[in-house]
C-alpha positions as CSV (number, residue, x, y, z in Angstrom):
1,X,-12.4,28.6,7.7
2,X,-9.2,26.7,6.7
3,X,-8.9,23.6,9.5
4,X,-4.8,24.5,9.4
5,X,-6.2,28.7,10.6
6,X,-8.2,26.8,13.5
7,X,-6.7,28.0,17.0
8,X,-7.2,24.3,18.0
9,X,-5.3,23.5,14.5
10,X,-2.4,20.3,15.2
11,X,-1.3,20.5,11.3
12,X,1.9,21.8,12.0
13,X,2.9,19.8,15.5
14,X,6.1,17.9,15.3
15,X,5.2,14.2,17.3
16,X,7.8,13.2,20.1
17,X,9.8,10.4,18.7
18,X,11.2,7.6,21.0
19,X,13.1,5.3,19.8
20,X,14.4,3.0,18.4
21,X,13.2,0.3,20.7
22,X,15.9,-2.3,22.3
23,X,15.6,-5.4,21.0
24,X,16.4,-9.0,22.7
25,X,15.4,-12.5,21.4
26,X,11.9,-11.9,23.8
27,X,11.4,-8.6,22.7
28,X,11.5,-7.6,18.9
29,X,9.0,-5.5,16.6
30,X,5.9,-7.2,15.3
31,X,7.1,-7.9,11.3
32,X,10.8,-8.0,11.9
33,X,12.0,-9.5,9.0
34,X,14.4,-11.7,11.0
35,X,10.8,-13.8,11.9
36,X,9.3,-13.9,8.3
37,X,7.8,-16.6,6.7
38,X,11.4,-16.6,4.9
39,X,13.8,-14.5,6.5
40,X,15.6,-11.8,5.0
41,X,18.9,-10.7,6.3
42,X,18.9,-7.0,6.6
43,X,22.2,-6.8,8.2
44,X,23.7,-8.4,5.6
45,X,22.5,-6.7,2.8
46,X,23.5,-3.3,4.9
47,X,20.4,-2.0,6.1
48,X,18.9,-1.5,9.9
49,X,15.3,-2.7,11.2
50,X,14.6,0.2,14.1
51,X,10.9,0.2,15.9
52,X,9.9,3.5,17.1
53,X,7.2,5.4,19.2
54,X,5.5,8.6,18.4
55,X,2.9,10.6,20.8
56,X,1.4,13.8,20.9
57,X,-1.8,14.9,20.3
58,X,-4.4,14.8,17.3
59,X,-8.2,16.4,16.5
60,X,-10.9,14.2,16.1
61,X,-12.7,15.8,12.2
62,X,-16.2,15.8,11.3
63,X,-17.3,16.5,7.9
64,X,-19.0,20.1,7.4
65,X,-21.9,20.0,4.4
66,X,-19.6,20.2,1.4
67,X,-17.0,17.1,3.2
68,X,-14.7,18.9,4.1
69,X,-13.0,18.7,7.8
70,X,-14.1,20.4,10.8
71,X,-12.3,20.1,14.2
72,X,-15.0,17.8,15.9
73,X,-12.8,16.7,19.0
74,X,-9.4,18.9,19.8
75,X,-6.6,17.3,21.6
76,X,-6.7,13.9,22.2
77,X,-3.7,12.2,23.1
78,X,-2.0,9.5,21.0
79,X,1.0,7.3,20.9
80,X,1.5,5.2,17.8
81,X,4.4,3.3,16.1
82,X,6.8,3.2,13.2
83,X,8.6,0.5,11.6
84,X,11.9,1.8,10.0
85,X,14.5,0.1,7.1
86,X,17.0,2.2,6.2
87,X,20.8,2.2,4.8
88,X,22.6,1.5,7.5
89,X,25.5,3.4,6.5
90,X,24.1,6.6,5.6
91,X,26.4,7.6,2.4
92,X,24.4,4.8,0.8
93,X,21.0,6.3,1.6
94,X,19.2,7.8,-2.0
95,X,17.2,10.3,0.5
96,X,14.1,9.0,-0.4
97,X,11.6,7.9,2.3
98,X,8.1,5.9,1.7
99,X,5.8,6.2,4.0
100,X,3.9,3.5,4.0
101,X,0.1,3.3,5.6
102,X,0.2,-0.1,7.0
103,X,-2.6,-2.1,6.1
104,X,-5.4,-3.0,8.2
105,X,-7.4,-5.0,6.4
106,X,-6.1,-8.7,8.4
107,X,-6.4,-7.0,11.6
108,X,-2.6,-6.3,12.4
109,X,0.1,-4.5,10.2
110,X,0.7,-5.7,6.9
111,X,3.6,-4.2,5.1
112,X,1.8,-4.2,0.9
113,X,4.5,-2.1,0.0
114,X,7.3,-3.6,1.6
115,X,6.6,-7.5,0.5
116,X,5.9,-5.8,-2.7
117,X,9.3,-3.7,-3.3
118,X,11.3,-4.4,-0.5
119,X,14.1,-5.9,-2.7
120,X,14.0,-2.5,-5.4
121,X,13.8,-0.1,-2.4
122,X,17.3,-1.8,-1.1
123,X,19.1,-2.0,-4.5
124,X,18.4,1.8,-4.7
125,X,19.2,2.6,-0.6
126,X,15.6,4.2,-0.2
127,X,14.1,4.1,3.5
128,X,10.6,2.8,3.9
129,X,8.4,3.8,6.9
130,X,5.6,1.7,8.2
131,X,3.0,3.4,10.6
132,X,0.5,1.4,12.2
133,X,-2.6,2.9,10.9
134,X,-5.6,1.7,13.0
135,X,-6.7,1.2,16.9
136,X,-7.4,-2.7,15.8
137,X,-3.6,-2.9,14.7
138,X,-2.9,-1.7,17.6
139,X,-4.9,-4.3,19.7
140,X,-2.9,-6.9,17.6
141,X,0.2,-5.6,19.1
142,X,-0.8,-5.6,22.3
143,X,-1.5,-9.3,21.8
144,X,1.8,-9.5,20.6
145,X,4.2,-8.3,23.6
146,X,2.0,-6.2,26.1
147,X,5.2,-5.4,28.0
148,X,6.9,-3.9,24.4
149,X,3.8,-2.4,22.8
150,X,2.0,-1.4,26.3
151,X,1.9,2.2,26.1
152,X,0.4,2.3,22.4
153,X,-3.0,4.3,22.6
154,X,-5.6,5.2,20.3
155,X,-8.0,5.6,22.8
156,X,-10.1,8.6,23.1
157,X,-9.6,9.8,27.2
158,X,-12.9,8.6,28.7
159,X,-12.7,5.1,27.4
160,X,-13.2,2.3,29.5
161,X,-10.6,-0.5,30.0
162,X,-11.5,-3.5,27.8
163,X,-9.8,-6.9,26.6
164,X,-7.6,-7.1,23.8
165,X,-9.3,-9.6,20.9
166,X,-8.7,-12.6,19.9
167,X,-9.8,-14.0,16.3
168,X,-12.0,-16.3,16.1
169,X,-11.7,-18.5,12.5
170,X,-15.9,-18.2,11.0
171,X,-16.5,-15.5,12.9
172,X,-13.7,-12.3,12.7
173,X,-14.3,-8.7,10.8
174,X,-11.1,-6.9,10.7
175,X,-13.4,-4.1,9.5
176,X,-14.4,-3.7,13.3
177,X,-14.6,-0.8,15.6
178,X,-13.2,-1.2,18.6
179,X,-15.3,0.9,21.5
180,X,-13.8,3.6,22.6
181,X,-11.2,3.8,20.4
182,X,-10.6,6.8,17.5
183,X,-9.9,5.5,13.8
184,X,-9.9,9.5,13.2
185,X,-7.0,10.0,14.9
186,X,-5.4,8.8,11.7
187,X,-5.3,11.7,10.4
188,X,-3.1,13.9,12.0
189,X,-1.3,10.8,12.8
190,X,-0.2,10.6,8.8
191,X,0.4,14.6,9.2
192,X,2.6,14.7,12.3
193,X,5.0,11.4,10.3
194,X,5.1,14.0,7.8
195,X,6.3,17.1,10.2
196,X,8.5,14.6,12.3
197,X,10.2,13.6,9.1
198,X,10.8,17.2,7.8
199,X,12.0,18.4,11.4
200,X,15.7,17.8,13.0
201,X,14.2,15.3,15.0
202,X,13.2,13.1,12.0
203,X,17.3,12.2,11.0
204,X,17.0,10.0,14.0
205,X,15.1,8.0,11.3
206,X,16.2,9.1,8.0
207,X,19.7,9.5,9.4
208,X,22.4,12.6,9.2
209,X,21.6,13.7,5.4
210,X,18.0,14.0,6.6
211,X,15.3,13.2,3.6
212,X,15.4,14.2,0.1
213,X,12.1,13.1,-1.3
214,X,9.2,12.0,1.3
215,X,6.2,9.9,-0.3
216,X,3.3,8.9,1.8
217,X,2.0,5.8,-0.3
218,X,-1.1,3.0,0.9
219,X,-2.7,0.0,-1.0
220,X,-5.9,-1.7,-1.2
221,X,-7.5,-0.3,3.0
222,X,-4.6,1.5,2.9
223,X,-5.1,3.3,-0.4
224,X,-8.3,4.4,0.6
225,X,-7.0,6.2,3.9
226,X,-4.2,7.7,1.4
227,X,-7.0,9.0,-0.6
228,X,-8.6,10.3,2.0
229,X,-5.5,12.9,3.7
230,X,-5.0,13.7,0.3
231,X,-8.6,14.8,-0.1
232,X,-9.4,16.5,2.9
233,X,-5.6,17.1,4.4
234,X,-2.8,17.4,1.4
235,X,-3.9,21.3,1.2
236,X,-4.6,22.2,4.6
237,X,-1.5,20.7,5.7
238,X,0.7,22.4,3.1
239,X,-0.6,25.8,4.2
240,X,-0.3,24.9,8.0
241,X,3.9,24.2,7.0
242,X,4.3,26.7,4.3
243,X,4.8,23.9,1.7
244,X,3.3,20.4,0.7
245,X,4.7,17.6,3.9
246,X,5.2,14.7,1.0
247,X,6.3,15.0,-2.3
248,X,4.0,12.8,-4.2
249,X,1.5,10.3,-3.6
250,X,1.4,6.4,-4.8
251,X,-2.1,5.0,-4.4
252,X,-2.3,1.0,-5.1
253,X,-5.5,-1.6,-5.4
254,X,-7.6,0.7,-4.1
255,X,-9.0,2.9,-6.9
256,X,-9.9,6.4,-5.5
257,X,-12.3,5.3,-2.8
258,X,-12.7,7.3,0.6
259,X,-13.7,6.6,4.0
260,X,-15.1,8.4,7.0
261,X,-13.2,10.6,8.4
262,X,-14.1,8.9,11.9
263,X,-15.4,6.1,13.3
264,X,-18.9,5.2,13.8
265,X,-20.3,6.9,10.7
266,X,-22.8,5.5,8.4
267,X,-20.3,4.3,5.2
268,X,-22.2,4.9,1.8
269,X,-20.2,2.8,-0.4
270,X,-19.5,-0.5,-1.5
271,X,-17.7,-1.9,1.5
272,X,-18.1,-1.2,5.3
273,X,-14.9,1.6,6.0
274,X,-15.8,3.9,2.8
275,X,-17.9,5.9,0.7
276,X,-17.6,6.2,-3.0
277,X,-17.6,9.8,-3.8
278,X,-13.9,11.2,-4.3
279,X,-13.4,15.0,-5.3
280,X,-10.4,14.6,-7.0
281,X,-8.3,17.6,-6.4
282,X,-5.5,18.9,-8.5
283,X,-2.3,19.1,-6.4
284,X,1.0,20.6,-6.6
285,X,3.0,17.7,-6.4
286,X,2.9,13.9,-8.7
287,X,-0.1,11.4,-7.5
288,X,0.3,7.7,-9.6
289,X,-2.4,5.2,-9.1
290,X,-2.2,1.6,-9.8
291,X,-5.3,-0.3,-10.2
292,X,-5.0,-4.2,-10.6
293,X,-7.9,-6.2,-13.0
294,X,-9.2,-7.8,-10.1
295,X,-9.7,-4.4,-8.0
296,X,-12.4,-3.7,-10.6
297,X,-14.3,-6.9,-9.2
298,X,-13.2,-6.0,-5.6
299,X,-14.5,-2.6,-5.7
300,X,-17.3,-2.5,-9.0
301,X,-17.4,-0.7,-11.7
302,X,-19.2,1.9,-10.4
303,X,-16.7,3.6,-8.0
304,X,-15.6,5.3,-10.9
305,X,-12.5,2.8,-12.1
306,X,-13.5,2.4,-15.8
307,X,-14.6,6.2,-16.3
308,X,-12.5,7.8,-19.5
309,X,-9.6,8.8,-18.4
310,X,-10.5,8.7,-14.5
311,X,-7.7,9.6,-11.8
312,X,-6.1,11.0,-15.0
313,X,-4.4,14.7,-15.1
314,X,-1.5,17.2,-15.2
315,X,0.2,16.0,-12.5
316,X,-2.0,12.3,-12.1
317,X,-1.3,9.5,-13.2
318,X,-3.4,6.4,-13.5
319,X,-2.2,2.5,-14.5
320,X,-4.4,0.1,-15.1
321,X,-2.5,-3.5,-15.7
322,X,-4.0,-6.1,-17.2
323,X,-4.2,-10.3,-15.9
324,X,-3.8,-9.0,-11.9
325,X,-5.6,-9.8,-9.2
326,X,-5.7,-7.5,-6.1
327,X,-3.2,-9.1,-3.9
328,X,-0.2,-11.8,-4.2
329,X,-0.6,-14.8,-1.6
330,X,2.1,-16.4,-2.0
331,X,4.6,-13.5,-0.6
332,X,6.8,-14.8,2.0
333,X,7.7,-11.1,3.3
334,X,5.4,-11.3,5.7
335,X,5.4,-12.4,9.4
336,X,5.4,-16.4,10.1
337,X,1.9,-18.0,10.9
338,X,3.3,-18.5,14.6
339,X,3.7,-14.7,14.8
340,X,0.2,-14.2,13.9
341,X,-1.3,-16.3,15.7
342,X,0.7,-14.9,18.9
343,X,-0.9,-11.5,17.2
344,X,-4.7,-12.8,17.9
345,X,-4.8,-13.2,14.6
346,X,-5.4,-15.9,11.9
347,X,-2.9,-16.6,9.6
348,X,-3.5,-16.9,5.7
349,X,-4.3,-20.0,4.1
350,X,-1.1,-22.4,2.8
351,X,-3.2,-25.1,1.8
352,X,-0.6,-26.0,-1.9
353,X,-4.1,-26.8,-3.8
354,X,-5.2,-23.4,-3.1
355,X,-1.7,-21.3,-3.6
356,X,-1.1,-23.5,-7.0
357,X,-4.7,-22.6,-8.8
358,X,-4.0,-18.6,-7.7
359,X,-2.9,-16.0,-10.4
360,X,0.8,-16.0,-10.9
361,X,0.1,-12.4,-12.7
362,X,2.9,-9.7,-10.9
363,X,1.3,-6.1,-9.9
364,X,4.5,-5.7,-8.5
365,X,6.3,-5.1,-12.1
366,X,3.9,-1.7,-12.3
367,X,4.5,-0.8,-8.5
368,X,8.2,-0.4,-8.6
369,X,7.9,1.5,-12.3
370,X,5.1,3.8,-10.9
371,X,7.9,4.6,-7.8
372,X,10.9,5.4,-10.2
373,X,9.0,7.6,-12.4
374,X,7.3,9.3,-9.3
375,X,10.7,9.7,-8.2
376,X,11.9,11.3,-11.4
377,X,8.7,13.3,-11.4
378,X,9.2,14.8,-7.8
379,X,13.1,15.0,-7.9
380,X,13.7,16.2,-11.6
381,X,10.5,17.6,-13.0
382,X,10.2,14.7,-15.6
383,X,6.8,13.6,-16.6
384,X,5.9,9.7,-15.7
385,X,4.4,8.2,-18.8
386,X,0.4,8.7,-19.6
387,X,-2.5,6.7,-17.8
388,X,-3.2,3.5,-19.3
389,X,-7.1,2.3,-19.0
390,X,-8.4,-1.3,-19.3
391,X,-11.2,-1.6,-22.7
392,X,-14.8,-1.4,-21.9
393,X,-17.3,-3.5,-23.6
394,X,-20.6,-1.3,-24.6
395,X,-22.3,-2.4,-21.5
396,X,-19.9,-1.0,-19.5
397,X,-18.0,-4.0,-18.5
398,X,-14.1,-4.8,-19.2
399,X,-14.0,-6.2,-22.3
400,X,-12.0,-9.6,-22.7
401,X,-10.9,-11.3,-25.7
402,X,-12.1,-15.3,-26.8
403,X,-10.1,-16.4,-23.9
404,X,-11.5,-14.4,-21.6
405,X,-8.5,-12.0,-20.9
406,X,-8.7,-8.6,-20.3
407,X,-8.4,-5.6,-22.9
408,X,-6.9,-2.3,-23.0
409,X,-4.3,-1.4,-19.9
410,X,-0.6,-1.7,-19.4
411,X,-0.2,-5.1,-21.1
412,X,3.5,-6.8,-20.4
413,X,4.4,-9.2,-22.5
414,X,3.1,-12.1,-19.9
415,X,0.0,-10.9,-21.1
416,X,0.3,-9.9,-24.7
417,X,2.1,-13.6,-25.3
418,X,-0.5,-15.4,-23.1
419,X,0.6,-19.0,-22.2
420,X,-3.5,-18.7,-20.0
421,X,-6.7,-17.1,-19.0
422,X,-6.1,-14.8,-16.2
423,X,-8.5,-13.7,-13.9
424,X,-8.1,-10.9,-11.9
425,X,-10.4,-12.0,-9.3
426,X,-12.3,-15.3,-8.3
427,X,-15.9,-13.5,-7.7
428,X,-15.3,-10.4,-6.4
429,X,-12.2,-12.0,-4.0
430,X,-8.8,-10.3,-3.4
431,X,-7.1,-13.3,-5.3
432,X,-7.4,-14.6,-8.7
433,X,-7.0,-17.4,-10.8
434,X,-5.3,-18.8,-13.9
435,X,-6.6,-21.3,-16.6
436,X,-3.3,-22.6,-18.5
437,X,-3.7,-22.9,-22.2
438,X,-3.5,-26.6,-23.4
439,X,0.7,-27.3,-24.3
440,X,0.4,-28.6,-27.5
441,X,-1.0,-24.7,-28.4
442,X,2.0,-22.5,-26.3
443,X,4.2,-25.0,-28.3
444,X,2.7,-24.7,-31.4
445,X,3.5,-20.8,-31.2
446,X,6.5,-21.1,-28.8
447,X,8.9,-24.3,-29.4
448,X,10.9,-23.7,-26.2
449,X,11.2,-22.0,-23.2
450,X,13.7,-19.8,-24.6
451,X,11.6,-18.6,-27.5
452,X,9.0,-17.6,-25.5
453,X,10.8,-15.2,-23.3
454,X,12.5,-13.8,-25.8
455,X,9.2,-12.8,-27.2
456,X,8.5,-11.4,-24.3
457,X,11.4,-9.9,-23.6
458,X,10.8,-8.1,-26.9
459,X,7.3,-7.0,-26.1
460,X,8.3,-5.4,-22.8
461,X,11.6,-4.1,-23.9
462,X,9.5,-1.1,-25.6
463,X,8.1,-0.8,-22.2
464,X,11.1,-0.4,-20.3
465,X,11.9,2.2,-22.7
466,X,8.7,3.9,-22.2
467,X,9.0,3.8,-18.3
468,X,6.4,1.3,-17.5
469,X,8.5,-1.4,-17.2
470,X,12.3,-1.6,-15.0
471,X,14.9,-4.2,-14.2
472,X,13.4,-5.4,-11.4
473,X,9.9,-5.9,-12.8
474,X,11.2,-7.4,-16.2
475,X,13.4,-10.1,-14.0
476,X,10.1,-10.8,-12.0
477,X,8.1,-11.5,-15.1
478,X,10.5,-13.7,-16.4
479,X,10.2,-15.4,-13.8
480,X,6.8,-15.8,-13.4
481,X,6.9,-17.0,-17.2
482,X,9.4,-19.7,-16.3
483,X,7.0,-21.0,-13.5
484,X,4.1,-21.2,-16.0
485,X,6.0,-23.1,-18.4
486,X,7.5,-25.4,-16.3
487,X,3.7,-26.2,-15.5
488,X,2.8,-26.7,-19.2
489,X,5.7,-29.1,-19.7
């Protein structure tokens, strides 16, 4: 049977909310934005930071022989948090919400989404969502402030009391399990953010107006734990509340990958935390994927990525953008090395040789379009613009022109005007790199600085008009383009 017509079925609870947590200058949510690497004022740009708890109780799934969920463990309890940005008047709020799955892959929260639209999201008076998405996350927080993040459990009830971790540079895999811990409880987890945020108690967080549109969104881990609910939970769900929880689904850098659906199962795919077979389904509501040139590296070309129109359909989208590598290093919007490090964590490498040879090449520009035209799919019917795949060379492979660029995909003008050789990842890495072209031949083509962006800016004014391209990404790429020929010069 349906998991959502199991008597032991939690699809439709509604979480407890507490919240939102007092905050002193000892005691303050892990990722404030007050303690980034460069601060950004909230207040001043009218929007609230508010922590939150949520308990109650989640199932534990096994997979039966076709993949699909069985109840393997019924009732265990949880308590889990939320990181909240909303207007902070609430006759500025757009009623959208993104819920974002908070990325794993460092070993504490990372906000992908938020370092990667935070500034779009505000100009628009969206509310963003962050739940911590894994019992290792939590185990960072508990580094963090004990006293503030104490009562945070993913815990299944018999386990035994054990130390929080501590990284360890040479010698840490933020892909680890954590003994008896519950990855699964994920899951529900993602379904009851959903039912809190459709239920009177949810304006607490999405204030009076309540929400308008809710998107539950993930990148690179993250993506893949998206793709997951929506493979084995988007339908159950929707039956278990009488209609679909979220509005539409945004999946970025991590191509249509799954996991396990708990922990301590044999993965079958390319990495440790999934397997590579994805069913696909056809959904009800909008699904945009965004796949960067270096994910194709990150995750080979065998999960499916350069397929014919894969992750493509009546309601799918799928963009494929050319010259990007997986991740951006250089974002600031994420905690301060000291923050980490009081996390148990390491922080990221700022060594200025390293940062200066990455990939200047914005996903980001792609991002924010793919979340106005899911938007304006979900909220006024209209289609977002057709899938865009990269070029395959005849053995399979992404075919790149003399310079070694990439061919085919959503090609902004960055790329189409090329000023160097952009690779989308250095090996199989989450970074790339960036070979600038000799001056004498960007001059040769371009005379100045303002020539060249109005080239550009001619280039991706068609896609603007097409809906691959908005304000904020075409400021961002201009931008980047001014950074690159400042290096040139």
């Amino acid at each position: 049977m349906l998991i959502s017509d199991d008597p032991r079925s939690t699809l439709a609870d509604v979480p407890i909310l507490k919240g939102p947590l007092p905050v002193t200058s000892v005691s303050y949510p892990f990722s404030t934005m007050a303690r980034a690497i460069e601060p950004i004022d909230l207040a001043g740009a009218g929007y609230l930071e508010e922590e939150y708890f949520v308990s109650g109780t989640a199932n534990v799934y096994a997979a039966d022989d076709n993949g699909k969920p069985l109840v393997d463990e019924a009732g265990v309890p949880y308590v889990n948090r939320l990181l909240v940005r909303r207007p902070a008047d609430d006759s500025n709020s757009s009623g959208v919400v993104w819920v974002d799955i908070l990325n794993a892959s460092n070993g504490f929260d990372v906000e992908d989404h938020w370092r990667r639209a935070w500034s779009h999201w505000m100009g628009r008076g969206d509310t963003y969502v962050g739940v911590t998405s894994k019992p290792l996350n939590v185990d960072a927080l508990k580094n963090f402030n004990p006293d503030r993040y104490g009562e945070l459990n993913w815990d299944l009830p018999d386990a035994a009391a054990r130390s929080t971790i501590k990284a360890v540079e040479g010698s840490w895999n933020p892909f680890q399990e954590l003994p008896g811990s519950e990855e699964g409880l994920a899951w529900d987890i993602f379904t009851h953010v959903g039912t809190l945020l459709r239920s009177p108690a949810g304006q607490a967080i999405t204030g009076p107006k309540g929400p308008g549109l809710v998107f539950l969104i993930g990148q690179s881990q993250s993506a893949i734990y998206l793709n997951t609910w929506i493979d084995m939970f988007h339908r159950p769900s929707s039956v278990a509340n009488g209609a679909p929880l979220f509005d539409g689904y945004l999946a970025t850098a991590g191509g249509a990958l799954i996991r396990p659906l708990r922990q301590g199962i044999p993965a079958a795919g390319p990495s440790p935390f999934t397997v590579a077979e994805y069913a696909r389904p056809e959904l009800e509501v909008p699904h945009i994927t965004v796949t960067s040139e270096g994910d194709v590296a990150l995750f080979g070309a065998g999960a499916g990525l350069l397929e014919p129109g894969f992750l493509d359909g009546p309601l799918r989208r799928h963009y494929m953008v050319a010259g990007t590598p997986h991740t951006d290093l250089r974002s600031t919007v994420i905690p301060a090395a000291e923050e980490i490090r009081r996390a148990g964590r390491l922080p990221r490498t700022m060594d200025h040789g390293f940062l200066d040879s990455l990939n200047l090449f914005p996903l980001e520009p792609a991002i924010t379009a793919a979340m106005d035209a899911l938007v304006a799919w979900a909220g006024q019917g209209q289609e977002a613009p057709p899938s865009v795949h990269f070029d395959t060379a005849p053995d399979g492979s992404l075919a790149r022109d003399t310079d070694g660029n990439v061919q085919g995909g959503l090609r902004y003008g960055l790329m189409v005007r090329p000023m160097a050789s952009f690779a989308g990842s250095n090996g199989g890495e989450v970074y790339g790199t960036m070979s600038l072209f000799p001056p004498e031949r960007v001059h040769a083509a371009f005379p100045t600085r303002h020539d060249y962006l109005a080239a550009m800016a001619e280039h991706d004014g068609a896609l603007r008009t097409a809906g691959y391209l908005n304000d904020d990404g075409a400021r961002q790429l201009g931008n980047i383009a001014r950074e690159i020929w400042d290096r040139l010069a």
